[in-house]
N, C-alpha and C positions, 0 to 999 in steps of 0.2 A: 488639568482636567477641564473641558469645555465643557459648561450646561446647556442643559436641553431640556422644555422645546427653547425655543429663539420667541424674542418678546413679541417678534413682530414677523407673522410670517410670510406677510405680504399678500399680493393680488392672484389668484391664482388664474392661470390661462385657462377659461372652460371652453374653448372653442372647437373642442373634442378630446376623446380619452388620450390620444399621444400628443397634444399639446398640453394638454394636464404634467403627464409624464417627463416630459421635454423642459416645461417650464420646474417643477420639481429638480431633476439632473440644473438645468441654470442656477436657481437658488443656492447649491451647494460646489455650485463648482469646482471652486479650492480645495475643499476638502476629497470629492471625486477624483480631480487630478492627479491629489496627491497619492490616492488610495491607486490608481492607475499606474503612475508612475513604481510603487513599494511592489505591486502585482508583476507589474512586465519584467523586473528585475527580475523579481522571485521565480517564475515562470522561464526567464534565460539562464540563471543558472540553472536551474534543472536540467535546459537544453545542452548545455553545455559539460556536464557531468558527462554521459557514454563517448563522446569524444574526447575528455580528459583520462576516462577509464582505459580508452583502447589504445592511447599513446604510450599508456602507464605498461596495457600488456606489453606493445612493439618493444618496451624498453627490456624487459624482462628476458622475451625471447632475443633479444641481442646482445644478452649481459651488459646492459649499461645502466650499472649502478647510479651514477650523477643523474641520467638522464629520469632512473624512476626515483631518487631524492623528491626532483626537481615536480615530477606530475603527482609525486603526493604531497608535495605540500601545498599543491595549485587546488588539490584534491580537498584539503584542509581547508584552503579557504573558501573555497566555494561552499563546503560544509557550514562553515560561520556565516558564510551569506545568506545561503538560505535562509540559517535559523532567524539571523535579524530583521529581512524581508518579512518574511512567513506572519511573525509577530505582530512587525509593523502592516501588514498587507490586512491582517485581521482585525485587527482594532481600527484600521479606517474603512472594515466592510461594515462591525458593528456600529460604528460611527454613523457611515450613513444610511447603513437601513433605519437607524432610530429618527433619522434625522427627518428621513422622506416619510417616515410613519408619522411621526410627532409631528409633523406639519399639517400634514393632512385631519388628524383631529383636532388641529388646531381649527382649521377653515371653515372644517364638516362641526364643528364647534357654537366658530363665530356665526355660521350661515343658520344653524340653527337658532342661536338668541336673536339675531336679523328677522326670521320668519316668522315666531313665534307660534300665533295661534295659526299660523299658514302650513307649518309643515306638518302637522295629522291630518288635516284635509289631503294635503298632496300625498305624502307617503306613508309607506306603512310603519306600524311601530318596529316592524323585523327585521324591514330595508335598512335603519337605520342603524340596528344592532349587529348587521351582517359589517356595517362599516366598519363597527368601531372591534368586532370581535374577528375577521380576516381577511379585510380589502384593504385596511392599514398595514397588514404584515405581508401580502402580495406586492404592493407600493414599494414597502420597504425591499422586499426580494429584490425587486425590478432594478434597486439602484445598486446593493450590493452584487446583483452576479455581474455587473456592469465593468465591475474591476477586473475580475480574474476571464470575463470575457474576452475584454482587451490587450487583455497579457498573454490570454491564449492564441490568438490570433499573430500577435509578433511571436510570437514560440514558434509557433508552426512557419512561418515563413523565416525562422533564423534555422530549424532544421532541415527545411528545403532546399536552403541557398548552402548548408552543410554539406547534406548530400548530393546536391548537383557540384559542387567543387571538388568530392571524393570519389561520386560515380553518376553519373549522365543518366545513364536508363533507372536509378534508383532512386535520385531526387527529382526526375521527370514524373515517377509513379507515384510519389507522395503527392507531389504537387498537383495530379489530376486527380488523386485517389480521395485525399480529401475532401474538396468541393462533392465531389461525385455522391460522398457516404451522408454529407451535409442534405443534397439534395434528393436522397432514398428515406430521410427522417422526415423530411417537410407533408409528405403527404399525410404522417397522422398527425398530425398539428391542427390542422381546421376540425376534425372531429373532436378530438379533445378541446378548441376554444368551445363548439356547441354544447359540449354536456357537460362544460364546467359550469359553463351559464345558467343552462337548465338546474342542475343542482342548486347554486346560489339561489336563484330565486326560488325554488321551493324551501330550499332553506330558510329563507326570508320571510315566504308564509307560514313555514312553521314556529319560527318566532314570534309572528305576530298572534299566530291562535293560540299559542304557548303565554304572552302576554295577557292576552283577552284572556282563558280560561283563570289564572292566576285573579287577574283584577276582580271579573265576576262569582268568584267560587262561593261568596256568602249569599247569595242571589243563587247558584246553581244548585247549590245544599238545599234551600229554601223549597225551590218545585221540582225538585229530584232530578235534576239532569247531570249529575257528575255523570254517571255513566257513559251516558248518549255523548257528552262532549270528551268523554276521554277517550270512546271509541272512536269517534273523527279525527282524536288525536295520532292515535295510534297509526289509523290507516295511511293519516299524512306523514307519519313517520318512517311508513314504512316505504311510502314514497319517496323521498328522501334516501332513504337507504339502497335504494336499486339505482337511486342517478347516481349516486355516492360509490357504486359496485360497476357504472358503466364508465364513469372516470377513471378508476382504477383498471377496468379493463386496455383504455387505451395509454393508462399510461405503463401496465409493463409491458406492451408492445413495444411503448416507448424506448421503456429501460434497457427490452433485449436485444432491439437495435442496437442500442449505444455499445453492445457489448461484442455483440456477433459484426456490427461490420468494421469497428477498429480491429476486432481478431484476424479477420478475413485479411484486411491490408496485411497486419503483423506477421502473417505467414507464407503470405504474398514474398514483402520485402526481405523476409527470413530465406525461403528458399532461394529466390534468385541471388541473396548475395552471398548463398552459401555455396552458388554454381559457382561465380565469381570470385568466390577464395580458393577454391578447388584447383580453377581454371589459372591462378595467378596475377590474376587484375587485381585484388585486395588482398591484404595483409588480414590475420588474422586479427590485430587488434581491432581493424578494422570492419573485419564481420562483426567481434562482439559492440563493436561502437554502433552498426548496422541494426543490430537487435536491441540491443540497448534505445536507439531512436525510435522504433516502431513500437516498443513496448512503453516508452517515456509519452509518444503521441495518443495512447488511450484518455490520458485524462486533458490534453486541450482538445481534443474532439467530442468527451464526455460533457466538458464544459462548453461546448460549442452548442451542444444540445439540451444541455440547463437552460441556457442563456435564451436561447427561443421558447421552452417552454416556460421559464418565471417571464417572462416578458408577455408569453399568452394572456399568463395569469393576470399581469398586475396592468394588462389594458383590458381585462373583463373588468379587474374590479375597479379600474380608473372611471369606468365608464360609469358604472354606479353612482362614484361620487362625484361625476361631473353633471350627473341629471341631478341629484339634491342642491350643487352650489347654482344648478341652473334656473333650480327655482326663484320666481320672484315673488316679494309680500304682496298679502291680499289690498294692502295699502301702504303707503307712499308718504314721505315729509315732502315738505321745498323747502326754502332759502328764507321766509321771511321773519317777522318778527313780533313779539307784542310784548306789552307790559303786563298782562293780566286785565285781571274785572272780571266782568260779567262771564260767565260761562252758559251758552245758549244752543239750543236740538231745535232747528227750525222745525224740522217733519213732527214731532211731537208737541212743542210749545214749551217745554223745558227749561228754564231760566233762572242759572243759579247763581244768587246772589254772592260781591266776596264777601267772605268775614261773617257768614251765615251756615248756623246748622241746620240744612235742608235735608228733605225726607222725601221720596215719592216712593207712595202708596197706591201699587196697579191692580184690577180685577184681575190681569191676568201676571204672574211674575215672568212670563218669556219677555213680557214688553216693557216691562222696568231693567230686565237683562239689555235688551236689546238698545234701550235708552244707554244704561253705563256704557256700555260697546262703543257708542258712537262719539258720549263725551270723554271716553277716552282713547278714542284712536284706531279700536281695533275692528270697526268698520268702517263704512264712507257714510258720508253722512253731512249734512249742510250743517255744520257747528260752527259757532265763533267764539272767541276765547277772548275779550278784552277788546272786542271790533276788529279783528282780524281776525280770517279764515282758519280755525286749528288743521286746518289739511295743508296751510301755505307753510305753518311751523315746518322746522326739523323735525324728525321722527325722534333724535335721539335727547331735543326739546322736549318734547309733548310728555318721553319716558320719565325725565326728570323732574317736572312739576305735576303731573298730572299721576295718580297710581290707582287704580282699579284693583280693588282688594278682590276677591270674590270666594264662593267655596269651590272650585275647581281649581285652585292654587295648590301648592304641595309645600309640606316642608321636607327639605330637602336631607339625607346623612352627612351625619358629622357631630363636631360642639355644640350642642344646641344654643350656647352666646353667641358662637359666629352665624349659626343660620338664623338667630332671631334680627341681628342687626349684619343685615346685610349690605350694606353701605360703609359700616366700620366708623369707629371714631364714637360712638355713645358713651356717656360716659356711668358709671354704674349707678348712680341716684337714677338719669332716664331711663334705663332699664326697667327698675327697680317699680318708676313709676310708672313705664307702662304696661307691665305685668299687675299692677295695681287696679288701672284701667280695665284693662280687661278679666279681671276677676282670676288671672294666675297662679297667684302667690301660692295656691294651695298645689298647683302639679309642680312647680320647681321644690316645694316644699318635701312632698315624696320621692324624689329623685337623691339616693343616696350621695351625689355627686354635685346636687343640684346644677346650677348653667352648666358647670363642666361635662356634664353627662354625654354622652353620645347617642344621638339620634339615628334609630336605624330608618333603612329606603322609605321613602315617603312619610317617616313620621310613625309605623304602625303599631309600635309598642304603646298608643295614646289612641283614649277612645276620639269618636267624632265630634264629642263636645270639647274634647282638649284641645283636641287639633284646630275644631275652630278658633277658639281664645286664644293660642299660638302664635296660627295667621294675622291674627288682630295684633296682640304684639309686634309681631312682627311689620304692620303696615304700620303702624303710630311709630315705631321708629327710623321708620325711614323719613318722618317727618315734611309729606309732598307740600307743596303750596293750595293744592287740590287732590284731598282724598274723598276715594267713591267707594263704600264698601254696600258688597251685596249681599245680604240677607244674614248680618256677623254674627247675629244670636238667635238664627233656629233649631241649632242642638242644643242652647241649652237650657239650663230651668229657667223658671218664672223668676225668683226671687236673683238669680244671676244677670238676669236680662236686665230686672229692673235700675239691679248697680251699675251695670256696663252702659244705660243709656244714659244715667245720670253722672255718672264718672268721664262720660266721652263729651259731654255737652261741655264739663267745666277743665277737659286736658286741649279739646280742639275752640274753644275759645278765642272768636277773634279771626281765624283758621277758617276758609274753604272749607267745607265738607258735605258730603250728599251720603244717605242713608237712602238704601233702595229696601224695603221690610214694610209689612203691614201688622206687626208686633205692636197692638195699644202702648205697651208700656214703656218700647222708644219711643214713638211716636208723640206720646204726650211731655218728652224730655226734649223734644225740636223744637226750633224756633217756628218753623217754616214748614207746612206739609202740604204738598201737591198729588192730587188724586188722577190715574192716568185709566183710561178706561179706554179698549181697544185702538190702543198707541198713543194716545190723544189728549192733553189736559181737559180734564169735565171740572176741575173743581179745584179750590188754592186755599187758602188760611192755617189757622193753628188745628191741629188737633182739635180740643174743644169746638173751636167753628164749625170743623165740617161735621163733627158729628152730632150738631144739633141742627145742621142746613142743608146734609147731601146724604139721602137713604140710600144712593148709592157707595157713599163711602162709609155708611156704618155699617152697611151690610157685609165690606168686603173686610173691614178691621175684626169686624165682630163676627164672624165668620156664616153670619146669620141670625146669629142667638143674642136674644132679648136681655 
């Protein structure tokens, strides 16, 4: 049994949707071949069966007992062949559709954790979902009809070359009949690439407004809009459902091609070779070997016309996911290097000491947001980290020492031990203690299961103040060299804040850290608090300091009040 996916699934070719594809088919080569080779088999004995049948009749109408021994048991094994082909032909089709699907989420994956805060800007929540939910299983299509494709195609030219060595005008008629029937199918194929499209991406929006209305529902309850938004839903669905009805229009057109003009040859080839058994040019076994061929040719011509339309399909939806791999981050690592220190936000004045509990304190909180951003990477921004440019860092440097906790983080489904130490390796006292930290102890405490519990999507079995002390958890063990958490105790109470700021002061000791909150009660647990007033340092010292020397920083801690 080989596993799947593959640890490593390499570089993908985005340089358009059929080198996507192309480079997909390379990756698995061996295994294609192999599934090409067990096909083309499987597909020639079949071929070979109504000329085995019709020798078997000639034998019978000439009483030659040896002779029909001999084509039944040729009869036999070909019987065995197939079934062992067939077998093998199918387990390396499942093989590599999983193979070209499971790479592909691999990529559309990795390109996702690469882009991070970059791909909700660029794409939609539904684009994304259309990936993972039927542009991987198109992919996958693409590479399994690829076997019995190419099996059908020596079929049909091993029947050809059949019947042009038993009859001239019969295997001349195949041989033109089928390209001909090929090229009467091609014209609905560009209709059908456009309205699979169209579909898809309406699809795509309706996942995404299907997202949206889900994520907003406590908000849309709130000023009465389920309705209005479920009506917009509806109507987008119902759009959806007529592209969804014009696909399937052209595809049993599709279908009834496939059916009416292999018939049409089959009765073609039937009648003329039924002049020609009449006339004495063929033997009887021979007509029925004649019919036997034209009725055996419906399915590699059926297959001829799969293979064009899963191929339609799986470079619509190649193309999908070669514009997300084609996305690039809203920023960038280089090559260089540093030892740490100082962590400094030229645009702001910013300057965070190591081995210091620092605090900024903004009138407005988008500019203490927009501060952590920049000290940690996820915009541009003239920062240095230790005397060197954090922009000159690797990207996948900056992730490791650097962590910007914030409340737009998720926690993720599963064991809630494995999503709280996501890094792995903690050992259970650290756990313990920094569930401790963060005033935990009481939500693992209600979990009948406690860490073992399983955490549903996002977290949402926990109210907003759990899930905050979670994410907290969960940043204190990943243990960065420089944690930046933003705003870690505005859901929860006073008397919890006040332990989590004095329990964070005496866990990150020693330890980088930056607190972005205008909460008195961290505040006055920091070493260091820096007041930002329209992006800008106005003011620095302890807690105490500024609020006996900057009204504008008592004003903003104290929310106004005396």
């Amino acid at each position: 049994m080989r596993s799947l996916p593959e640890a490593d699934p390499g570089m993908p070719d985005i340089r358009s949707p059929l080198r996507y594809l192309w480079w997909n088919a390379r990756m698995q080569t061996p295994s294609l071949l192999t599934g090409i080779g067990f096909a083309t088999v499987w597909w020639l004995v079949q071929a070979l069966v109504p000329a085995v049948l019709g020798n078997g009749i000639d034998a019978v109408t000439a009483k030659d007992t040896q002779a029909l021994l001999v084509w039944s048991a040729i009869m036999f094994g070909l019987g065995l062949m197939q079934a062992f082909t067939g077998i093998m032909r199918h387990r390396m089709a499942v093989y590599n559709w999983l193979a070209a699907a499971y790479r592909t989420v691999q990529v559309t994956t990795r390109q996702a954790a690469r882009l991070g805060a970059t791909l909700p800007k660029r794409v939609s929540t539904g684009e994304v979902v259309s990936v993972g939910n039927s542009d991987i299983a198109h992919i996958g299509n693409s590479m399994d009809v690829l076997l019995r494709g190419t099996g059908s195609v020596v079929a049909i030219i091993a029947v050809t070359v059949i019947l042009i060595s038993t009859s001239l005008p019969l295997g001349l008629l195949v041989m033109f009949g089928v390209p001909l029937m090929a090229v009467a199918v091609g014209p609905l194929l560009r209709p059908l690439h456009k309205r699979q499209k169209v579909q898809r991406d309406l699809t795509g929006e309706l996942s995404t407004r299907s997202a949206d209305i889900v994520a907003g529902l406590r908000v849309l309850r709130g000023i009465g809009g389920e309705q209005v938004f479920a009506a917009r839903y509806r109507e987008e669905s119902q759009r959806v459902r007529h592209a969804g009805v014009n696909v399937s229009k052209v595809e049993s057109l599709l279908e009834g091609a496939q059916i009416l003009l292999p018939g049409v040859l089959i009765a073609v080839v039937t009648g003329i070779g039924a002049s020609f058994a009449i006339g004495g040019d063929i033997t009887t076994g021979q007509l029925v070997a004649f019919y036997g061929y034209a009725v055996f040719l419906i399915g590699p011509m059926r297959t001829l016309t799969e293979v064009a339309d899963k191929l339609t399909k799986g470079h619509v939806a190649a193309r999908r996911v070669v514009r997300i791999l084609s996305i690039e981050p809203e920023v960038s690592g280089g090559t260089g290097t540093s030892e740490g220190g100082v962590l400094r936000d030229s645009y702001s004045g910013v300057t965070v000491q190591p081995g210091v509990l620092t605090a900024i304190a903004a009138s407005a909180p988008e500019d203490a947001i927009a501060i952590a951003d920049r000290l940690g990477r996820y915009s541009d921004g003239d920062v240095t980290f230790g005397g060197a440019e954090l922009a000159a860092l690797p990207m996948a440097e900056v992730r490791r020492r650097i962590l910007v906790a914030d409340n737009a983080a998720r926690l993720f489904a599963g064991r809630l031990r494995d999503e709280l130490d996501v890094r792995g390796g903690s050992s259970h006292e650290q756990v313990q203690q920094a569930l401790y930290v963060a005033c935990a102890e009481d939500i693992i405490e209600a979990l009948p299961e406690g860490l073992d519990a399983l955490v549903a999507e996002a977290g949402r079995e926990f109210s907003g103040g759990q899930q905050q002390r979670l994410r907290l958890v969960r940043a204190l063990l990943a243990d960065p060299e420089v944690l930046i958490l933003v705003e870690p105790t505005s859901a929860v109470d006073a008397h919890s804040e006040a332990r989590i700021g004095e329990r964070l002061a005496k866990a990150r000791a020693g330890r980088t850290t930056l607190v972005c909150t205008t909460s008195p009660l961290v505040l006055d647990r920091t070493d260091h608090v820096i007041y930002v007033e329209n992006g800008r340092v106005l003011a620095e010292g302890t807690h105490r300091d500024l609020l006996a020397t900057s009204p504008e920083y008592t004003a903003t801690v104290t929310r106004g009040e005396d």
